[in-house]
N, C-alpha and C positions, 0 to 999 in steps of 0.2 A: 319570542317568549317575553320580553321586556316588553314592547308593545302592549302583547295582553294583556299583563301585568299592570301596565300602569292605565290601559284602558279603562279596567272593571273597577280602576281604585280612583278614576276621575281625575285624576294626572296628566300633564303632557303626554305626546305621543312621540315624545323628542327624549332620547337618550342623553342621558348625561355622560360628561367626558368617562368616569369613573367604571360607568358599563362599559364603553366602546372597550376600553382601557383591559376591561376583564375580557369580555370577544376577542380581544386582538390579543391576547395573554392564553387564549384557549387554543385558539388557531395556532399560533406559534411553536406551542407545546407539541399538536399534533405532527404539525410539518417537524417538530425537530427530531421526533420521537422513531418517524419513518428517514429520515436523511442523516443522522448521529449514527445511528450503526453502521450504516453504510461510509459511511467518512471513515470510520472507524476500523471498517473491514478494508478498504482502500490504500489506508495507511502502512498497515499491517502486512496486505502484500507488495506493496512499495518497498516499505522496508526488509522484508525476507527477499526480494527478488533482489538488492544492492547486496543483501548480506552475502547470497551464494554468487553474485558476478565477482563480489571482492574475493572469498574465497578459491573459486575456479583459478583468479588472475593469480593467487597467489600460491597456488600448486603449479603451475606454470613458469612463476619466477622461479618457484624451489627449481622444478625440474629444470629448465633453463641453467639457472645457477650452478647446478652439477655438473650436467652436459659441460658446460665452459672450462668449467675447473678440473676437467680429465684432463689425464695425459693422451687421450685418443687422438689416431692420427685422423688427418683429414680425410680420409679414404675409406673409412669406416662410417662416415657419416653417409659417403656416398653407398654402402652396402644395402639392397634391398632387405636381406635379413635385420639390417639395421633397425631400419624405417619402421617393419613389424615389431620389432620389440619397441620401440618407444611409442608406437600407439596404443599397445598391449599395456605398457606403460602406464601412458598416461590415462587410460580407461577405467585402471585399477582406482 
C-alpha cells in the first residue's frame, strides 16, 4: 500500500522508518490481540487449578488434624469399616 502510494505521488519506493514503525505497530496488535486472551485464559487456569490442589491439601490436614487428635485406639484404625467411613469421609 505504501509503495503504491508513494509510486503514483513520484516519491521514493523506499519506506520511511515512521511507516515500517506503523506496520510493525499493526502486526503487533494483531499477534497480541490472538495470544492476550490466551495468556489470559492460561493464567486463570493455572491459578484455579493451585487454588483447588491448596484447598484439597487443606481438607486433608483438617481431616488428618482430627484423626490425630482422637482418643481412638489404634485398632480402630486398623478396622475395614474404618477405612470405609473415612473415604465416605473424605469424598464428602
Amino acid at each position: 500500500m505504501t509503495t503504491a502510494g508513494r509510486g503514483h505521488t513520484g516519491r521514493p519506493l523506499k519506506a520511511t522508518s515512521p511507516e515500517v514503525l506503523a506496520y510493525v505497530l499493526v502486526m503487533s496488535a494483531a499477534v497480541l490481540r490472538v495470544l492476550l486472551p490466551l495468556m489470559v485464559l492460561a493464567v486463570a487456569f493455572a491459578t484455579t487449578y493451585a487454588w483447588q490442589q491448596k484447598q484439597r491439601a487443606a481438607e486433608v490436614e483438617e481431616l488428618d488434624a482430627q484423626l490425630l487428635s482422637s482418643d481412638l485406639p489404634i485398632d480402630a484404625y486398623l478396622d475395614q469399616g474404618f477405612a470405609a467411613w473415612l473415604k465416605r469421609r473424605a469424598s464428602q
